[in-house]
Z-matrix of the N, CA and C atoms (Angstrom, degrees):
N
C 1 1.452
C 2 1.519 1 107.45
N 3 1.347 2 114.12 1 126.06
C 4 1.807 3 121.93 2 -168.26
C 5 1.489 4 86.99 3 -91.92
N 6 1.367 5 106.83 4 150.54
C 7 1.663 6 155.40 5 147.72
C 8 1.347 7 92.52 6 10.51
N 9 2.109 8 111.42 7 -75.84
C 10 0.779 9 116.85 8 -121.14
C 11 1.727 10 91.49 9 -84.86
N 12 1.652 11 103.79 10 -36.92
C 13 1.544 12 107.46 11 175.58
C 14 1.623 13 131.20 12 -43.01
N 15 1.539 14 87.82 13 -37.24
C 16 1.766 15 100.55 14 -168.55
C 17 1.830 16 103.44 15 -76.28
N 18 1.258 17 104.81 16 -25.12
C 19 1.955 18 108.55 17 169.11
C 20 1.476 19 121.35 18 -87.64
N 21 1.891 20 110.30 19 -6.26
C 22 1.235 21 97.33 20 145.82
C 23 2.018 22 126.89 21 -86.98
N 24 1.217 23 96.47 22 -23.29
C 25 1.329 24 107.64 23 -175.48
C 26 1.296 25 122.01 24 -58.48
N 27 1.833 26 96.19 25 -43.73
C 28 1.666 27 106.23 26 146.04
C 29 1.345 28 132.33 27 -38.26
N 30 0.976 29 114.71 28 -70.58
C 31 1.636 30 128.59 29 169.26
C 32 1.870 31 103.44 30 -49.13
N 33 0.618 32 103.50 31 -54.56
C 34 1.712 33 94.03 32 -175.96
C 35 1.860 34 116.67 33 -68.84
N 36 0.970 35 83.45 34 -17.74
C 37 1.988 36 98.00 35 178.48
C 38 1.524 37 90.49 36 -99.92
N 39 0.972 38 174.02 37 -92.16
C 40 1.827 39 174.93 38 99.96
C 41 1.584 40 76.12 39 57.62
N 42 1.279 41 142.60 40 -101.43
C 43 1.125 42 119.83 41 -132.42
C 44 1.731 43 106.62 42 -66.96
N 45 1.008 44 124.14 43 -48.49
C 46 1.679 45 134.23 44 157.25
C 47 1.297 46 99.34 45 111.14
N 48 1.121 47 122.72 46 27.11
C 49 1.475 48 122.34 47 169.93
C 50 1.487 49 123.09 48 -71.78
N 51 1.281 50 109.76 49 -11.36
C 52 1.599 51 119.45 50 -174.68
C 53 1.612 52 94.44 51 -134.03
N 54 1.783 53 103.10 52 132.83
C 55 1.672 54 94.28 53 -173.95
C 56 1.825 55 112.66 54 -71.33
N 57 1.656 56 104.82 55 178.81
C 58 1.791 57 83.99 56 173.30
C 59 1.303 58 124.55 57 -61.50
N 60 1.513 59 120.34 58 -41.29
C 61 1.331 60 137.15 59 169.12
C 62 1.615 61 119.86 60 -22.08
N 63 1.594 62 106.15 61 -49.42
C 64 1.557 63 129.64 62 -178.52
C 65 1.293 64 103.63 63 -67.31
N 66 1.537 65 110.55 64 -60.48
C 67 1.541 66 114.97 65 -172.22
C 68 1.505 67 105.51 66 -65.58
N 69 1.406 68 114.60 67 -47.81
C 70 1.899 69 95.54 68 -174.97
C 71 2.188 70 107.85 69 -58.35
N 72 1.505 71 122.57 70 -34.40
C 73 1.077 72 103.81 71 179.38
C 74 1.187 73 139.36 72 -78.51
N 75 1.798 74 91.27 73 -12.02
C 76 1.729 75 119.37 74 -179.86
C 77 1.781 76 91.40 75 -56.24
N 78 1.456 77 127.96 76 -77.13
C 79 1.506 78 145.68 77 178.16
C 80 1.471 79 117.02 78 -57.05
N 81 1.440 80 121.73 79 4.60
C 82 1.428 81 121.93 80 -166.32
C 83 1.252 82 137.20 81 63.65
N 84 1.344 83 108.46 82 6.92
C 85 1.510 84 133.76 83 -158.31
C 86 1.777 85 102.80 84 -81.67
N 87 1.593 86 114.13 85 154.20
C 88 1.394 87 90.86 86 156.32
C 89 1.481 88 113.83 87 -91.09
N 90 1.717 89 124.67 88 -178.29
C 91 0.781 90 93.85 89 -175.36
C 92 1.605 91 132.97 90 -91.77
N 93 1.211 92 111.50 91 -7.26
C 94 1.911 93 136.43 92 153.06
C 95 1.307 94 109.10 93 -38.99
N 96 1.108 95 112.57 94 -27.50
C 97 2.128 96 108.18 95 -172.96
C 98 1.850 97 81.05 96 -81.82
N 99 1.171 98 115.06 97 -57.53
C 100 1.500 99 97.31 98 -157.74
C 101 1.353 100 98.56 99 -72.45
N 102 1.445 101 147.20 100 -20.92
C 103 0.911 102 120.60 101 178.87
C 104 1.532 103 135.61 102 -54.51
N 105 1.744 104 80.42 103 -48.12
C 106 1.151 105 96.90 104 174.19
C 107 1.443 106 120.01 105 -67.62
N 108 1.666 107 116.06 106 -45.19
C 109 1.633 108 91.50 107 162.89
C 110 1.682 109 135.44 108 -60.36
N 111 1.344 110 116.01 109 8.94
C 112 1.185 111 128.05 110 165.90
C 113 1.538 112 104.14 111 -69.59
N 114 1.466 113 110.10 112 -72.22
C 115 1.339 114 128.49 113 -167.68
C 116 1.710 115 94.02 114 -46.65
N 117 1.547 116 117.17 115 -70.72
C 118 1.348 117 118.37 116 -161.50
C 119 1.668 118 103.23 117 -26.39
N 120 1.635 119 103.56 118 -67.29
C 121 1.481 120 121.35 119 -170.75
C 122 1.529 121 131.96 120 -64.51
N 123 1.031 122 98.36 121 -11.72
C 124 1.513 123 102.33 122 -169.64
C 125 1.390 124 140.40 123 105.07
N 126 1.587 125 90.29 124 -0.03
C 127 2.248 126 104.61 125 -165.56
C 128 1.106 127 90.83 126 -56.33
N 129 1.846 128 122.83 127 146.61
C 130 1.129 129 127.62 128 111.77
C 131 1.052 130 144.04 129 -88.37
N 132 1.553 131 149.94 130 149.01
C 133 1.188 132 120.25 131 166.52
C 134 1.366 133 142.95 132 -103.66
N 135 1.411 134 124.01 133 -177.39
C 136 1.630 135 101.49 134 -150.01
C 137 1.868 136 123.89 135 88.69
N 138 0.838 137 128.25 136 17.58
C 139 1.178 138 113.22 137 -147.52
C 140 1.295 139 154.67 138 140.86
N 141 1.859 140 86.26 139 -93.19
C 142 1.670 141 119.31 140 -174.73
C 143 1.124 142 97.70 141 -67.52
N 144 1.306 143 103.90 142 177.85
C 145 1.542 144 141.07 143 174.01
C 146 1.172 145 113.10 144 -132.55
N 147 0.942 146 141.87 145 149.37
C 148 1.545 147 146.73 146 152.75
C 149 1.444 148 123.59 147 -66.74
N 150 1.380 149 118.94 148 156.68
C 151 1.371 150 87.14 149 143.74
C 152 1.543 151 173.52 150 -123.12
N 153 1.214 152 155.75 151 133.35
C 154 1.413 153 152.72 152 -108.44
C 155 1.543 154 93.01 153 -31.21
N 156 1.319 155 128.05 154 165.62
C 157 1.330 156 128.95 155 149.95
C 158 1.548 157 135.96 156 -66.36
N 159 1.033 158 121.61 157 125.06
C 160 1.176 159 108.75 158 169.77
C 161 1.285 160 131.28 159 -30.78
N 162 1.348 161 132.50 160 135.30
C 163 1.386 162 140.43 161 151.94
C 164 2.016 163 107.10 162 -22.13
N 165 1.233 164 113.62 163 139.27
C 166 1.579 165 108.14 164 151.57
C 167 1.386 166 122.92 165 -46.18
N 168 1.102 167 142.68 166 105.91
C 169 1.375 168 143.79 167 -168.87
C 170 1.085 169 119.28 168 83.36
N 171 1.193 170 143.24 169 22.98
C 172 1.151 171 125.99 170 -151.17
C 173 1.650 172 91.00 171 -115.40
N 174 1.402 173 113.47 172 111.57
C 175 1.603 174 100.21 173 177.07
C 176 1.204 175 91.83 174 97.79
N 177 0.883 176 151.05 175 -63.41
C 178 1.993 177 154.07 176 176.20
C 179 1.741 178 105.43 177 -32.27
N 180 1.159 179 101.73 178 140.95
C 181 1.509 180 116.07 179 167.28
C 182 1.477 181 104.15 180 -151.76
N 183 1.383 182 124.17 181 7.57
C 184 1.576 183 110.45 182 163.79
C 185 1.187 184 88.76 183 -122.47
N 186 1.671 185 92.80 184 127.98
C 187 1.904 186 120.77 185 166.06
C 188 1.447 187 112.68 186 -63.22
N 189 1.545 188 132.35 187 -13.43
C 190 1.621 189 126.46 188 174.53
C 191 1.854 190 92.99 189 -79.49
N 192 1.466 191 110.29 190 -24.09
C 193 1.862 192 85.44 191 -159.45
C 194 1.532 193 76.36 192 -79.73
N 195 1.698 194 137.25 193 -58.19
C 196 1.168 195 140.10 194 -144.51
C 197 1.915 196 106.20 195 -66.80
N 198 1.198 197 98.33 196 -14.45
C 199 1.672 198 93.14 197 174.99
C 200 1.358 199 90.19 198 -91.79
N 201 1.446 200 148.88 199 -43.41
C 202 1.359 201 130.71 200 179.43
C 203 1.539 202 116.18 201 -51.30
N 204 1.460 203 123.76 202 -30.44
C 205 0.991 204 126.13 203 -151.06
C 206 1.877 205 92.85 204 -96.80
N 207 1.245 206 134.75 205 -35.90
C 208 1.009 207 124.08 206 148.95
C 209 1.461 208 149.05 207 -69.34
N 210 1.510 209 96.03 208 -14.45
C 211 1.668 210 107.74 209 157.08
C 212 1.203 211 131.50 210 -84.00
N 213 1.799 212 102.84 211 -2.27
C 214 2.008 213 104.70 212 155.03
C 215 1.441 214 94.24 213 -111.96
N 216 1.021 215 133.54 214 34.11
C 217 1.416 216 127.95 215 139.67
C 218 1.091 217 123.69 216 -74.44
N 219 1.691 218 113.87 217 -52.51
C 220 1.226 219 124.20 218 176.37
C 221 1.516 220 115.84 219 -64.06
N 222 1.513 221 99.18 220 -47.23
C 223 1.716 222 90.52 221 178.65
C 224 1.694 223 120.25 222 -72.43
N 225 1.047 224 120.28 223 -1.69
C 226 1.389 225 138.27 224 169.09
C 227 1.976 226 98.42 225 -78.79
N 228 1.169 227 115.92 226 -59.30
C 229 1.668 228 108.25 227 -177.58
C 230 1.639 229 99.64 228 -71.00
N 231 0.765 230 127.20 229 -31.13
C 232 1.307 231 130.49 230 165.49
C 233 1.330 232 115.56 231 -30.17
N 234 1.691 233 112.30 232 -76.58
C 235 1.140 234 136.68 233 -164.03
C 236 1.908 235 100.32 234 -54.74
N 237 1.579 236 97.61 235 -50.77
C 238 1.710 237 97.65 236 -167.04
C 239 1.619 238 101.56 237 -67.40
N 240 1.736 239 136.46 238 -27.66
C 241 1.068 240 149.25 239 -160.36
C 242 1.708 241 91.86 240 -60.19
N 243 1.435 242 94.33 241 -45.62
C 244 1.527 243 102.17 242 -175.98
C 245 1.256 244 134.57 243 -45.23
N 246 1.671 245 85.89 244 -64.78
C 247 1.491 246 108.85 245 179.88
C 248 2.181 247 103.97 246 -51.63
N 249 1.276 248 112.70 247 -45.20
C 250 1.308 249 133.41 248 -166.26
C 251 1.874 250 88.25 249 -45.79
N 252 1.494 251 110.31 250 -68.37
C 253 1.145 252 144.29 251 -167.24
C 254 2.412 253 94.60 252 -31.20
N 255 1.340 254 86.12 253 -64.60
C 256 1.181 255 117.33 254 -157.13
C 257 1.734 256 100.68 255 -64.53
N 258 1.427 257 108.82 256 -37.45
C 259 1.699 258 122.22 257 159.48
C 260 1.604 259 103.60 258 -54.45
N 261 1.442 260 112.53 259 -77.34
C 262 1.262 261 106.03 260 -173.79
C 263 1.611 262 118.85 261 -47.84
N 264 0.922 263 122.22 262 -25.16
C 265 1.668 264 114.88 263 174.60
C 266 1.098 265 120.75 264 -79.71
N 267 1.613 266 127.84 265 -15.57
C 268 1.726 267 150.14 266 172.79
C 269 1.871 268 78.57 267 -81.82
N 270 1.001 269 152.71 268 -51.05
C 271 1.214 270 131.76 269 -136.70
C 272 1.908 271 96.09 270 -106.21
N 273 1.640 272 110.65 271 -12.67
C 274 1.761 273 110.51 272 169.11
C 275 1.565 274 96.07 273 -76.56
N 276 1.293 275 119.62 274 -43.67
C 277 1.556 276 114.80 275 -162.52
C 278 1.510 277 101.69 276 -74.78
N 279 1.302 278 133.62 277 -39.04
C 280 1.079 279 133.57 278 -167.21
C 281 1.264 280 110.61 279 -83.88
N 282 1.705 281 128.44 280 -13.34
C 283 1.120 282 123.06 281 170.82
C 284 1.708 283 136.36 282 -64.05
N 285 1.560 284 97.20 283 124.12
C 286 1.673 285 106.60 284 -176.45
C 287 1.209 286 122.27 285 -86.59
N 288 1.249 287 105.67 286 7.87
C 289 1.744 288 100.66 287 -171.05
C 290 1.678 289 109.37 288 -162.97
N 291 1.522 290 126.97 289 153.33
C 292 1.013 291 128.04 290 177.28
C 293 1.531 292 122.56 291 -29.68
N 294 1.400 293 85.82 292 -31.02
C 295 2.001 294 107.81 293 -150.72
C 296 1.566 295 84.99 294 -88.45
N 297 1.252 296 131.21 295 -38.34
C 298 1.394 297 113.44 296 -169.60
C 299 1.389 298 101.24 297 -95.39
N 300 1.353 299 137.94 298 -15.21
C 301 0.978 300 120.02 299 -167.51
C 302 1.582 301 98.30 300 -81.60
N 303 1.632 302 133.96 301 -20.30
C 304 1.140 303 149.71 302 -174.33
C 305 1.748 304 104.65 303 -71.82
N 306 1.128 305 111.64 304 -38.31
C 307 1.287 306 135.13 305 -174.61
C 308 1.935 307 103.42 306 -69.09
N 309 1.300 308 101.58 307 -55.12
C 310 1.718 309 100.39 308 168.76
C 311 1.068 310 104.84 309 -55.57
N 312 1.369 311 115.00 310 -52.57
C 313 1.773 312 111.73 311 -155.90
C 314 1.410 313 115.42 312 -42.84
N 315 1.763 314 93.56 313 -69.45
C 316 1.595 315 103.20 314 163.25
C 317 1.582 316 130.55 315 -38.39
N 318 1.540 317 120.23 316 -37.74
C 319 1.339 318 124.18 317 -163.98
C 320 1.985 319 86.13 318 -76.64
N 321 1.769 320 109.26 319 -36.87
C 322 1.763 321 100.32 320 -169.30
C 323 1.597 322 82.31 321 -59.01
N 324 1.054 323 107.73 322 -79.16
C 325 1.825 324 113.12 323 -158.79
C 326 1.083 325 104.75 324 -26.37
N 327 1.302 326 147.08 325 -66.10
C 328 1.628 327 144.07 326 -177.27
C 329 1.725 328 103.38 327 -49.28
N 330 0.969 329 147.38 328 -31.88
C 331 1.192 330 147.66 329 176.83
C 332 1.343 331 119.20 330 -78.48
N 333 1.665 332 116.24 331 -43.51
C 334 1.536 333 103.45 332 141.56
C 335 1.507 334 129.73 333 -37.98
N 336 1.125 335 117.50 334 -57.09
C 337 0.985 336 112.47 335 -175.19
C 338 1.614 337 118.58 336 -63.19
N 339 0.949 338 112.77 337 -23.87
C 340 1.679 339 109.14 338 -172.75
C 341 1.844 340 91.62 339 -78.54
N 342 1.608 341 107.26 340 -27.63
C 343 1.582 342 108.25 341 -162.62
C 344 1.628 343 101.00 342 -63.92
N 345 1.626 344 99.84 343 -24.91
C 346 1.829 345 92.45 344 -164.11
C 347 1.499 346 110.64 345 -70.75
N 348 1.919 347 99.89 346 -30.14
C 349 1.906 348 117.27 347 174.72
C 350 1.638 349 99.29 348 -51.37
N 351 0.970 350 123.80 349 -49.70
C 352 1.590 351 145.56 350 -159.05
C 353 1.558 352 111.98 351 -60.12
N 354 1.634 353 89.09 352 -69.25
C 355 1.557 354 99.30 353 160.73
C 356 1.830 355 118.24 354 -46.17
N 357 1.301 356 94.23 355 -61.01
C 358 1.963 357 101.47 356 -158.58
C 359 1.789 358 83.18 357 -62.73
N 360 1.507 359 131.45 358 -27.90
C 361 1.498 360 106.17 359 172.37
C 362 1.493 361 145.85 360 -85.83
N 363 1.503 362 94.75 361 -12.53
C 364 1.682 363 126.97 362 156.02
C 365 1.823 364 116.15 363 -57.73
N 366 1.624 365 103.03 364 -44.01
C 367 1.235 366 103.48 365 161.49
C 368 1.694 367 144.67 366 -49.72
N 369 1.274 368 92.54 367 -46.02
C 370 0.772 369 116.26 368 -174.53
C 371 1.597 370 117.06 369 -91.42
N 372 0.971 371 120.28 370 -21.73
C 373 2.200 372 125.39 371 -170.10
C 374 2.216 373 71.27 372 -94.50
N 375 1.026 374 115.16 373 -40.42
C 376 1.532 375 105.30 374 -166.05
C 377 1.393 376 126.97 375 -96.17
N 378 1.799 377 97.72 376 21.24
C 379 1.741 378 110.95 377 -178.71
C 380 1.491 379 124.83 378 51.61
N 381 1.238 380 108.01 379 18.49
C 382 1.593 381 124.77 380 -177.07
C 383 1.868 382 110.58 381 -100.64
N 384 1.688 383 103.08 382 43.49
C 385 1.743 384 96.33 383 175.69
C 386 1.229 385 123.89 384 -113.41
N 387 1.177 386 92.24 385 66.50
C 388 1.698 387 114.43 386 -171.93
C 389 1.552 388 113.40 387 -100.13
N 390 1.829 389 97.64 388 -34.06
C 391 1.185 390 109.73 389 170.67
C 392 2.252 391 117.87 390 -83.89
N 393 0.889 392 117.04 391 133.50
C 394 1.611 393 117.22 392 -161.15
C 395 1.658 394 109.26 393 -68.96
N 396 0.848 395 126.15 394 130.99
C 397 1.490 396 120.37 395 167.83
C 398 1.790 397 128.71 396 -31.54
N 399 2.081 398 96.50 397 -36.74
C 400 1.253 399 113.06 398 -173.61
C 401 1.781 400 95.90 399 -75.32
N 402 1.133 401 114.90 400 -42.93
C 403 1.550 402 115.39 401 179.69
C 404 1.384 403 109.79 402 -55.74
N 405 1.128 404 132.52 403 -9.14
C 406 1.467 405 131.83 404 -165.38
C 407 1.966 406 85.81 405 -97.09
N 408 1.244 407 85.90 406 -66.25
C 409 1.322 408 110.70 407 -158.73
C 410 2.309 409 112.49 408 -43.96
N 411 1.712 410 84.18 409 -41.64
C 412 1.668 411 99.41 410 165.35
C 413 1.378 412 100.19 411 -69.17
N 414 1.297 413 145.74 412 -70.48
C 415 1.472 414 148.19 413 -165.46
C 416 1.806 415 101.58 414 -38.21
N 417 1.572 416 111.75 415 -60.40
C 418 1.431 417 109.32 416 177.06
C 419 1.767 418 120.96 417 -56.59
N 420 1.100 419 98.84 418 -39.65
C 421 1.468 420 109.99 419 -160.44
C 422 2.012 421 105.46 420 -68.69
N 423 1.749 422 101.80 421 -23.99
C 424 1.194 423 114.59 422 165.35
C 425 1.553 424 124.40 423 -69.59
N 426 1.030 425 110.39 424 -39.30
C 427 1.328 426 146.25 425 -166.59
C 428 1.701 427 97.30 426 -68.08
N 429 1.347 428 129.44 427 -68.32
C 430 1.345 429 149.86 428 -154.75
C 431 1.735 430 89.19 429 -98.30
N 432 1.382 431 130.23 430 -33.36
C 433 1.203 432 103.59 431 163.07
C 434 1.841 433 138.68 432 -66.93
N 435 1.723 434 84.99 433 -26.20
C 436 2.069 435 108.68 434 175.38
C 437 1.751 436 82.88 435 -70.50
N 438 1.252 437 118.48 436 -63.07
C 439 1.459 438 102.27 437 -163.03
C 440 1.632 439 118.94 438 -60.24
N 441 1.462 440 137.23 439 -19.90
C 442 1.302 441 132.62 440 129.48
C 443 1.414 442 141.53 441 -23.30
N 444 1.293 443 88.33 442 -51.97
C 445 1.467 444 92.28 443 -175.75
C 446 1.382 445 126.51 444 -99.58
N 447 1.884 446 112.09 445 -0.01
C 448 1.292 447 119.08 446 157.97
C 449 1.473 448 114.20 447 -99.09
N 450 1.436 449 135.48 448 27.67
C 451 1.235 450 153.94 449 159.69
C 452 1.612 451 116.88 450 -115.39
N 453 1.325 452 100.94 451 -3.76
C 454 1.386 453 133.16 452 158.24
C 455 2.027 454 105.19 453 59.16
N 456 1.532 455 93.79 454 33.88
C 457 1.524 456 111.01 455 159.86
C 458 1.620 457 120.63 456 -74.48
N 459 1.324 458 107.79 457 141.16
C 460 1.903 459 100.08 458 172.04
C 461 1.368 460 105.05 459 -65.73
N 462 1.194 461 93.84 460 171.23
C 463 1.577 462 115.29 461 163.34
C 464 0.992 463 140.43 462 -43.01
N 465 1.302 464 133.35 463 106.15
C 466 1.842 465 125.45 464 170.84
C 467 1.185 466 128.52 465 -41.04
């Protein structure tokens, strides 16, 4: 779902003229994704707004709410990593020319890399660091080299 859809979906849930039910089938959505992207963001409806969210910690003094509150952080960068992910692979298939197909490559490879930050921080908000950073880091580096070399780019 692009940018531009999810800021109308906004707008149509804020004004509340269409119930959620309508709006998740209007967009194909169920209707729990929009809720929840309501909740994530702040929509009210009718109108209002809420207001902004708090900062991570901000006001917190128990580390169970403040590790929750950074483990939908992560799954929130997660989610957009995705979407990012899912662009760059529309932009290998759609590529017309050496130069763009060079242009994905790089844009996948840079996205690994943020994935390995992503990963080693998923690990960690989710007590899962058992597995090594370098193991992440070999798994990608394999990964983005097959995807090189079936776009039939040299070597990094």
């Amino acid at each position: 779902m692009g940018e531009r859809a999810w800021e109308q979906i906004e707008k149509d849930y804020i004004e509340g003229k269409l119930s959620i039910c309508a709006i998740a089938r209007q967009y194909g959505l169920s209707e729990a994704t929009v809720r929840k992207r309501a909740k994530t963001l702040g929509w009210q409806r009718n109108g209002r707004t809420a207001p902004p969210p708090r900062p991570i910690g901000e006001g917190e003094s128990d580390p169970e709410a403040i590790r929750g509150k950074h483990r939908r952080a992560v799954l929130r960068l997660n989610r957009l990593h995705d979407d990012l992910a899912d662009k760059a692979v529309g932009l290998v298939e759609a590529a017309a020319s050496v130069r763009e197909l060079a242009d994905a490559a790089a844009a996948i490879e840079r996205l690994g890399r943020i994935a390995e930050r992503l990963i080693a921080l998923e690990r960690q908000v989710f007590g899962l660091d058992d597995t090594t950073t370098a193991e992440i880091s070999d798994d990608l580096a394999e990964a983005l080299r097959k995807a090189r070399e079936r776009a039939g780019l040299p070597p990094a």
